[in-house]
DRENLUM-320018 format. One record per residue: residue number from 0; residue in three letters; x negated, y, z of N, C-alpha, C, O in turn. Coordinates in pm, whole numbers, always signed. Last residue first. Example, Ala and Ser with C-alpha at 12.3 -4.5 7.8 and 13.67 -1.06 7.14 Angstrom:
REM residues 2
- k_r_n_u_n_v_n_w_ca_u_ca_v_ca_w_c_u_c_v_c_w_o_u_o_v_o_w
- 1_SER_-1285_-225_+708_-1367_-106_+714_-1290_+3_+787_-1341_+114_+804
- 0_ALA_-1319_-569_+780_-1230_-450_+780_-1320_-330_+780_-1424_-332_+846
END
This chain:
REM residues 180
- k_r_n_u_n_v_n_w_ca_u_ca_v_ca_w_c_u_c_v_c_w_o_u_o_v_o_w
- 179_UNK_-558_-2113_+4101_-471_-2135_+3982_-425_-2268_+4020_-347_-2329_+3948
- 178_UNK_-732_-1960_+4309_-591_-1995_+4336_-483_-2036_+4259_-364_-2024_+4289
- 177_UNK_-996_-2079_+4218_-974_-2153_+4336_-786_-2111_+4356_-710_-2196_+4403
- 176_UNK_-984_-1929_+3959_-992_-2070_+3981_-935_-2090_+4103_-816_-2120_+4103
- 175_UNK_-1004_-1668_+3945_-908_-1675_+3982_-881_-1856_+3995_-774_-1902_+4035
- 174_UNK_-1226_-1688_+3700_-1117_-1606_+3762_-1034_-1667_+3824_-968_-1741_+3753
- 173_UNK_-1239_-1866_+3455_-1307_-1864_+3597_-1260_-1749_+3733_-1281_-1767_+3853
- 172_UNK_-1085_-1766_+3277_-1032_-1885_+3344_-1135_-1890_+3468_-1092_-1923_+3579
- 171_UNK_-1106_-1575_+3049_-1155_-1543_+3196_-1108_-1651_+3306_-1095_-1612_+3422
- 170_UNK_-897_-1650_+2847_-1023_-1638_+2804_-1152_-1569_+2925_-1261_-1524_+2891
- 169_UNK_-625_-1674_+2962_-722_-1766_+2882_-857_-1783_+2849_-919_-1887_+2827
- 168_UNK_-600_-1493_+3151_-557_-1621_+3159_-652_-1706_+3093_-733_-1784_+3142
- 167_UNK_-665_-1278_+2992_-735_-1247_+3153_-714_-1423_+3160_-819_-1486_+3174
- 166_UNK_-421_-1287_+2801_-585_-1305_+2742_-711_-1326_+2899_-821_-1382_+2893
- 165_UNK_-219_-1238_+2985_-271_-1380_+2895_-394_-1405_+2855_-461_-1508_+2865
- 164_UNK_-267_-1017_+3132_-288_-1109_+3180_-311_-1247_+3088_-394_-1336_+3109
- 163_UNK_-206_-855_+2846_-319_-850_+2883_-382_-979_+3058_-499_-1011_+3083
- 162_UNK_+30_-929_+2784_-48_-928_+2647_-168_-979_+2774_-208_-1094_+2795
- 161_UNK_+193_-823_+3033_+166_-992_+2960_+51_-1015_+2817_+10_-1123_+2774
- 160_UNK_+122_-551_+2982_+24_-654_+3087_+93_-801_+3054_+14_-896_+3056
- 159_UNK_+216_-433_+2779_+90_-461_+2784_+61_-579_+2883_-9_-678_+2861
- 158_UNK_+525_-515_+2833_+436_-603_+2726_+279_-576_+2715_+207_-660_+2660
- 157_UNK_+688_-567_+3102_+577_-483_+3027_+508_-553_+2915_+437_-652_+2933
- 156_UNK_+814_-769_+3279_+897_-779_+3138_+801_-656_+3057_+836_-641_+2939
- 155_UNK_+811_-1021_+3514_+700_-850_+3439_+781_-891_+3303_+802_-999_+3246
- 154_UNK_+987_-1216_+3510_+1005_-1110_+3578_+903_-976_+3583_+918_-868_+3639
- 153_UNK_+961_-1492_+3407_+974_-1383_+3346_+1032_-1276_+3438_+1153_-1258_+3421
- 152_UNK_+828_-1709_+3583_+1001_-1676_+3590_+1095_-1533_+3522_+1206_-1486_+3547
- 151_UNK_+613_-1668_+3444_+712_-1801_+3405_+834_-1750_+3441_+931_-1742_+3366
- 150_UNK_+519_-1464_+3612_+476_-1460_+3428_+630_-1568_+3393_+728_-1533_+3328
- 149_UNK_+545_-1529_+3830_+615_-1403_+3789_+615_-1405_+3671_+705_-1349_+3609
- 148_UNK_+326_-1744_+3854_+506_-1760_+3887_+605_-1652_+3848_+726_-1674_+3836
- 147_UNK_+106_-1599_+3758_+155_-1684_+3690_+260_-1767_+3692_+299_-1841_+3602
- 146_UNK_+74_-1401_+4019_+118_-1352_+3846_+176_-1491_+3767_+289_-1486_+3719
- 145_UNK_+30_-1639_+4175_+181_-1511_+4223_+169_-1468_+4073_+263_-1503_+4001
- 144_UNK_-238_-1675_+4115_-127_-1778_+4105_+39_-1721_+4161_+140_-1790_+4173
- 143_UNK_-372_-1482_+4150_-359_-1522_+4030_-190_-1619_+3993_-98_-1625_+3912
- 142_UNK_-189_-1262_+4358_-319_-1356_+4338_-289_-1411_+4178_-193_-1378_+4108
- 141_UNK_-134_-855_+4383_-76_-1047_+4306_-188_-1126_+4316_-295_-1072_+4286
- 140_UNK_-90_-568_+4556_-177_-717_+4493_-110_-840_+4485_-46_-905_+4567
- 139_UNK_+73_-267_+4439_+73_-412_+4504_+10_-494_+4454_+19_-521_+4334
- 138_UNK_+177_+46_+4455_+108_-47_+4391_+109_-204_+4479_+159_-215_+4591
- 137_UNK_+434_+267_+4283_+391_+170_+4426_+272_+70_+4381_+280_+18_+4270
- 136_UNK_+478_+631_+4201_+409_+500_+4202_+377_+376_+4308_+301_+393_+4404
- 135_UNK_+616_+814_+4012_+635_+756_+4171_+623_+625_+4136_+693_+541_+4080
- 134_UNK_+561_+1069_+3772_+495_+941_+3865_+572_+952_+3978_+597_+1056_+4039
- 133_UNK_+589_+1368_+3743_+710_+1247_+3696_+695_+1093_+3755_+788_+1017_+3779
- 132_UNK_+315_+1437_+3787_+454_+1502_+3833_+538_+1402_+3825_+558_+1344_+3931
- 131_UNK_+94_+1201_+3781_+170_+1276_+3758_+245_+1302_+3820_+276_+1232_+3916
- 130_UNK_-129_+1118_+4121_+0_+1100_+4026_+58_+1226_+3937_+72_+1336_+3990
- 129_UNK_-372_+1026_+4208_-353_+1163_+4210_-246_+1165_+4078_-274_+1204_+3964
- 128_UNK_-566_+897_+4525_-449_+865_+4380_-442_+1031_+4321_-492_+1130_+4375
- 127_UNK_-905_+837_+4529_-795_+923_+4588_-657_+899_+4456_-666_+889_+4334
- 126_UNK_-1113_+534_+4586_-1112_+715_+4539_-941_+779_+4624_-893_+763_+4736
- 125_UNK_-1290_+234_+4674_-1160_+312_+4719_-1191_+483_+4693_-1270_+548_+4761
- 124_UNK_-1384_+28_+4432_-1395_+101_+4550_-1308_+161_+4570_-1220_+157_+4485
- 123_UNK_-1429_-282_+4250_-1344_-141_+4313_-1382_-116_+4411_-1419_-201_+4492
- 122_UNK_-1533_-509_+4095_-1638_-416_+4175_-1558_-266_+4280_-1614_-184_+4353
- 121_UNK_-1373_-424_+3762_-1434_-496_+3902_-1500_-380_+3968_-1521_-261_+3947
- 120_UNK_-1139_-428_+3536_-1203_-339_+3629_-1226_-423_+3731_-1138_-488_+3788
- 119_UNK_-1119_-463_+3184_-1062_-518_+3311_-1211_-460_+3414_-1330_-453_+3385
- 118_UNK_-907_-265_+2929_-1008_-362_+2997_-1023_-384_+3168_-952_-332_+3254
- 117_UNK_-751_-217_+2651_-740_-326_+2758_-866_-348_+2819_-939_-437_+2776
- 116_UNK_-562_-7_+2422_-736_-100_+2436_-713_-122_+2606_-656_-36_+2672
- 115_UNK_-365_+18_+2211_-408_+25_+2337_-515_-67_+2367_-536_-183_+2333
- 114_UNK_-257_+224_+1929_-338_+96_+1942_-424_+124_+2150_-500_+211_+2192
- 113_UNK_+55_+348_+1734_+2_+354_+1888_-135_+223_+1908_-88_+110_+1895
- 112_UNK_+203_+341_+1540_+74_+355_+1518_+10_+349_+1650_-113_+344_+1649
- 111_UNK_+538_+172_+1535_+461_+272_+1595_+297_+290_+1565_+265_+172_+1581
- 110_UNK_+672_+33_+1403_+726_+186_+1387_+631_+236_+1452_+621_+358_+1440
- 109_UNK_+485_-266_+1359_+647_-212_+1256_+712_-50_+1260_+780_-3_+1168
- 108_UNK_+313_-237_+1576_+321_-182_+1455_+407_-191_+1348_+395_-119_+1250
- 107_UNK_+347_-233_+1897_+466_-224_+1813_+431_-187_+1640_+512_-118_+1578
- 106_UNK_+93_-271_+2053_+213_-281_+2036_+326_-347_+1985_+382_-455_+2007
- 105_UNK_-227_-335_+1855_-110_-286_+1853_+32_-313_+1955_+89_-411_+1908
- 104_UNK_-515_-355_+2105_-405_-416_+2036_-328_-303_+1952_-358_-186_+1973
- 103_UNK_-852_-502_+2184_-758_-365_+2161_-613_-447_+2024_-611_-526_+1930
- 102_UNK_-1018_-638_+2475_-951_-620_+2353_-890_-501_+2288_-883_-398_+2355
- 101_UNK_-1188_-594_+2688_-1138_-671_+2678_-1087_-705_+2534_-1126_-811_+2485
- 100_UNK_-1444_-378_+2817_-1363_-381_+2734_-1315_-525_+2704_-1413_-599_+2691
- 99_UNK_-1495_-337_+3170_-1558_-407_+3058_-1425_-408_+2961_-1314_-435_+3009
- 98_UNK_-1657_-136_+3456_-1538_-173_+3324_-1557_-251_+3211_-1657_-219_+3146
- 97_UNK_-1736_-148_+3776_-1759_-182_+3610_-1609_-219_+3557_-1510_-285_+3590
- 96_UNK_-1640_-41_+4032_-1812_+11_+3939_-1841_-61_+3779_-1930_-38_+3697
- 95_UNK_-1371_+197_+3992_-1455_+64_+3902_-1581_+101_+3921_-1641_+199_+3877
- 94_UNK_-1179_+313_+4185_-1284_+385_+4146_-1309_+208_+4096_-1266_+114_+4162
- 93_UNK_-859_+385_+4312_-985_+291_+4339_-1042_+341_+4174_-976_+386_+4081
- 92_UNK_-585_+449_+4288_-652_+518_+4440_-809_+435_+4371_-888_+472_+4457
- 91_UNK_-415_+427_+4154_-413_+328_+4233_-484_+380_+4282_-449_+359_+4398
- 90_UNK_-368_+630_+3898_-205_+592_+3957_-273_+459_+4083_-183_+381_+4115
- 89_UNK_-646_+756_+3906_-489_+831_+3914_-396_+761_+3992_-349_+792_+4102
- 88_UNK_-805_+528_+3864_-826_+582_+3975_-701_+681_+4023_-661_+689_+4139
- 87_UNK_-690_+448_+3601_-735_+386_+3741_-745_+442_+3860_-688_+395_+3958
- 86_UNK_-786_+655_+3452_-596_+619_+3503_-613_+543_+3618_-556_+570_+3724
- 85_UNK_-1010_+722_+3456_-927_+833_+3500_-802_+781_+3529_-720_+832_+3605
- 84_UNK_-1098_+489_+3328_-1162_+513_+3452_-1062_+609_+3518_-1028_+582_+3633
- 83_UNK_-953_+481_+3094_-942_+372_+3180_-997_+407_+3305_-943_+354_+3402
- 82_UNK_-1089_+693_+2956_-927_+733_+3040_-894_+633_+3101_-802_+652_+3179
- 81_UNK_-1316_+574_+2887_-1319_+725_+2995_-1153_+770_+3074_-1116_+832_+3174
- 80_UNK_-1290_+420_+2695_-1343_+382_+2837_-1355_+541_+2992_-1383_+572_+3108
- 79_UNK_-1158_+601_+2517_-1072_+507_+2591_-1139_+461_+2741_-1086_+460_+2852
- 78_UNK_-1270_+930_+2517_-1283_+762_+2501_-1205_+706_+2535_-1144_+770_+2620
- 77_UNK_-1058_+1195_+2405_-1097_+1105_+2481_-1111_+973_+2475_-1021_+895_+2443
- 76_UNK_-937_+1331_+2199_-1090_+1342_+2181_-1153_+1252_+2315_-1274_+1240_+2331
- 75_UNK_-667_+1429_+2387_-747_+1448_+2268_-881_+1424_+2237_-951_+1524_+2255
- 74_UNK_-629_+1124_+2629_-647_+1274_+2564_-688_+1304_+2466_-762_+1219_+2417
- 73_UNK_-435_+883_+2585_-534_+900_+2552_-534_+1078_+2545_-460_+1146_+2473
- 72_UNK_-201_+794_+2828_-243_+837_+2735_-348_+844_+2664_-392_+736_+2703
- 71_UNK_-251_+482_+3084_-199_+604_+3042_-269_+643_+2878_-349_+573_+2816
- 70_UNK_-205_+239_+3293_-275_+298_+3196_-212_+407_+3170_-111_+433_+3236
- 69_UNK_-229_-73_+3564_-231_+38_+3554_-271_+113_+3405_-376_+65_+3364
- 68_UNK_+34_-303_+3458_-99_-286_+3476_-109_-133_+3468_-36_-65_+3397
- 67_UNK_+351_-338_+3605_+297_-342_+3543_+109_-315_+3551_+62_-311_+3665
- 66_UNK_+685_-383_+3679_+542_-378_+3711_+458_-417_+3622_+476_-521_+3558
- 65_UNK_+938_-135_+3623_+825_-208_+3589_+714_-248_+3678_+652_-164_+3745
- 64_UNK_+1231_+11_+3671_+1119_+10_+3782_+1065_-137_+3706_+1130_-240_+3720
- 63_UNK_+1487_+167_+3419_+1473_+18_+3537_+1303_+41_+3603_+1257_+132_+3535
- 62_UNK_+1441_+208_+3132_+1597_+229_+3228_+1541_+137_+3342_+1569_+18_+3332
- 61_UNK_+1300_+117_+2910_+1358_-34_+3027_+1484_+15_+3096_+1585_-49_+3123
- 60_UNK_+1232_+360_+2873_+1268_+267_+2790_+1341_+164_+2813_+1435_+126_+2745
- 59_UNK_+1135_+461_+3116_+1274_+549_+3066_+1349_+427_+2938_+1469_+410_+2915
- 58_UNK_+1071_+317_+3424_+983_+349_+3309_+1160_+382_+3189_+1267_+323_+3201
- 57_UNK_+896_+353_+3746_+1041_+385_+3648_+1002_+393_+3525_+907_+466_+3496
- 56_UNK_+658_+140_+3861_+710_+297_+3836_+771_+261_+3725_+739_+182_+3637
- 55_UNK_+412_-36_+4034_+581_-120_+3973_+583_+68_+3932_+491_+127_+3988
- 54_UNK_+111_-226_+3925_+199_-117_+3978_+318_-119_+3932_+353_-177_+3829
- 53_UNK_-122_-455_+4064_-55_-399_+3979_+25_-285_+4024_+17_-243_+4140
- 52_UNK_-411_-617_+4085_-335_-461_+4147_-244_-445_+3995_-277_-430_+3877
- 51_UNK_-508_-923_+4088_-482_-814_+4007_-391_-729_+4129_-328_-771_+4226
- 50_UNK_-726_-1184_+4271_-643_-1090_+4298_-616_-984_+4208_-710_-906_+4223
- 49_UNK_-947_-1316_+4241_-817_-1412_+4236_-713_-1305_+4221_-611_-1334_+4158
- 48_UNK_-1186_-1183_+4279_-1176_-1280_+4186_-1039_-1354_+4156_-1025_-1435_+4065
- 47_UNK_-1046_-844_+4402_-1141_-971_+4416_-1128_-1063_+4317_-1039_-1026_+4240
- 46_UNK_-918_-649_+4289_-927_-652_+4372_-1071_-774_+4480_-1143_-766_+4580
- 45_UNK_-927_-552_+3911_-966_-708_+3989_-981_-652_+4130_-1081_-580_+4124
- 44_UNK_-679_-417_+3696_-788_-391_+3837_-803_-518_+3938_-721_-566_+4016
- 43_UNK_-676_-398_+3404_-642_-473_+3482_-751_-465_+3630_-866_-503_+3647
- 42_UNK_-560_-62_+3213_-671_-154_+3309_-590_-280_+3425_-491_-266_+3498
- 41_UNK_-534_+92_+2889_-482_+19_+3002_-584_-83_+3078_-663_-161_+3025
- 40_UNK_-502_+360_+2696_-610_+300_+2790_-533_+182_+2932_-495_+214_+3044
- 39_UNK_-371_+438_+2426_-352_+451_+2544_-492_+351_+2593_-562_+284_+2516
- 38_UNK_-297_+692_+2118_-330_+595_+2204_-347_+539_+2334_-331_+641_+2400
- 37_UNK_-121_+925_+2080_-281_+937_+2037_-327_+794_+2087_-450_+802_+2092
- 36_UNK_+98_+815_+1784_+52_+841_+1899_-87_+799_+1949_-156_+705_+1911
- 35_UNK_+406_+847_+1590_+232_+889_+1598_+240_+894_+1740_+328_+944_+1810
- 34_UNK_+620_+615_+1475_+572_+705_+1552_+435_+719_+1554_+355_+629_+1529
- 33_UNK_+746_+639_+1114_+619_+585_+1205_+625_+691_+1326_+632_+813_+1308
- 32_UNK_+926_+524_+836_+940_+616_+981_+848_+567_+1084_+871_+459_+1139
- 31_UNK_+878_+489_+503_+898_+472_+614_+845_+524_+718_+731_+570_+715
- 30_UNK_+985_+443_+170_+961_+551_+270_+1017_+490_+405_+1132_+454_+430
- 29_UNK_+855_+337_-147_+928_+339_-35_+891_+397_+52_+771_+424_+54
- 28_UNK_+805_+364_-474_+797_+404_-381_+880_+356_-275_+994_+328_-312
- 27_UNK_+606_+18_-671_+763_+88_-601_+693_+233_-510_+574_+235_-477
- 26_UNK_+449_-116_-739_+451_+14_-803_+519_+87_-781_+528_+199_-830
- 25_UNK_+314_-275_-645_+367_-344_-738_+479_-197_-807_+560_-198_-900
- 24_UNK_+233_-210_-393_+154_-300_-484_+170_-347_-662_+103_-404_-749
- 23_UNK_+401_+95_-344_+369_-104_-342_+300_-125_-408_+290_-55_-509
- 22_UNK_+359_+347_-179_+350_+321_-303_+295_+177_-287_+187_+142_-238
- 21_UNK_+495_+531_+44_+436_+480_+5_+423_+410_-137_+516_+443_-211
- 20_UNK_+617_+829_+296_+613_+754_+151_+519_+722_+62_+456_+807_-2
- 19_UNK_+708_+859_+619_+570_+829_+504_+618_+811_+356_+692_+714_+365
- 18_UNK_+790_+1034_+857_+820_+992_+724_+732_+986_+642_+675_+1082_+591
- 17_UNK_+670_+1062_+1188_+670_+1084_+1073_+768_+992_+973_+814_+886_+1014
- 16_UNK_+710_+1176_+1516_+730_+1115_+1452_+731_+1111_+1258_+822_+1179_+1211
- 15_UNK_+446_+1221_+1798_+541_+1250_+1713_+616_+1126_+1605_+585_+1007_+1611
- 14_UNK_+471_+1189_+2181_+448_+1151_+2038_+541_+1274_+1908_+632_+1356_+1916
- 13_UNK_+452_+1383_+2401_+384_+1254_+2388_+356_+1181_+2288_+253_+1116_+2278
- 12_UNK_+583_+1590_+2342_+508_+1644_+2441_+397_+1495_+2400_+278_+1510_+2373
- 11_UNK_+728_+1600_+1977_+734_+1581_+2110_+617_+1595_+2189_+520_+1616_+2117
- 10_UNK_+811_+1654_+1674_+687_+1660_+1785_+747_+1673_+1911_+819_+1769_+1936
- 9_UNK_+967_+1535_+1404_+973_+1546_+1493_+853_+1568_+1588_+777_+1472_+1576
- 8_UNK_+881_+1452_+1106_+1000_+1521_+1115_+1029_+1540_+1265_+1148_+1570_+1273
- 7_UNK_+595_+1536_+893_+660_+1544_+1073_+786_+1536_+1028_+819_+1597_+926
- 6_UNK_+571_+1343_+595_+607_+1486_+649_+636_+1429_+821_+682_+1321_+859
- 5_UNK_+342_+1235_+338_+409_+1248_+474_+456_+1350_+527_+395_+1456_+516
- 4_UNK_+278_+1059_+63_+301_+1182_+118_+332_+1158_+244_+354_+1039_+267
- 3_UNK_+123_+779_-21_+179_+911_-132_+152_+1067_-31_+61_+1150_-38
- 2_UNK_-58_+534_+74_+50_+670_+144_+13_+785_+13_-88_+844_-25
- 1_UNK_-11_+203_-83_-112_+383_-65_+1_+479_-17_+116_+493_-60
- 0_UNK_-84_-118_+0_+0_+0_+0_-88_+124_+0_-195_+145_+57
END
């Protein structure tokens, strides 16, 4: 596919939204509706080897209180490994002495351009929370084996952090051994 043209048809505080029109392979135009957004930084915070911090806050899509992994926006011109450190420490109080990049995903790429990069935080120390305005945040530790009864009885319904406990699941299995 080749993008012909695009127009905004909407800006918001967090995203915008566009109209693309493209050109097929095969020579058609068609036109489709993409949200823009600058990206996000999400962290799985290792408390100890068995233990994730998660956080439950109201989320407008769900209508309803998530738990979920701590992340946020991307600022303009901000690393990802730099807003993983800043959300971390924002919405849970604790400072990483190491971050390690995990993966980076899409979402939703059928409407959204949004790509969230995932990594997982050891070594925590204790900083200061410091919540958005709109934040009301609770946090709480899961052992491995409490996420993976919550995972089954489907009750985290966030799609980063099932994305991102699965891959923590599969591909970090030494983790969290002694309570799997």
């Amino acid at each position: 596919m080749m993008q012909l043209g695009r127009q905004q048809v909407y800006r918001g505080r967090a995203f915008a939204v566009a109209s693309v029109t493209l050109k097929t392979g095969d020579g058609r135009e068609v036109v489709r509706d993409v949200i823009e957004h600058p990206g996000a930084a999400c962290v799985i915070p290792m408390l100890d080897k068995d233990t994730v911090l998660l956080i439950e806050q109201w989320r407008i899509g769900a209508k309803r209180p998530l738990w979920e992994i701590p992340a946020g926006t991307l600022d303009p011109g901000e690393d990802p490994l730099a807003c993983a450190a800043r959300e971390l420490e924002e919405e849970t109080g604790y400072k990483a002495g190491k971050l390690e990049h995990l993966f980076t995903f899409f979402p939703s790429p059928g409407i959204l351009d949004e790509k969230m990069h995932i990594f997982l935080a050891t070594e925590l120390t204790r900083g200061r929370t410091k919540f958005d305005e709109d934040e009301q945040i609770t946090a709480k530790a899961f052992s491995f084996r409490d996420l993976r009864m919550q995972l089954k009885a489907n009750n985290i319904k966030d799609g980063k952090t099932i994305a991102a406990l699965g891959y923590l699941f599969t591909f970090k299995p030494w983790l969290g051994a002694e309570g799997a």
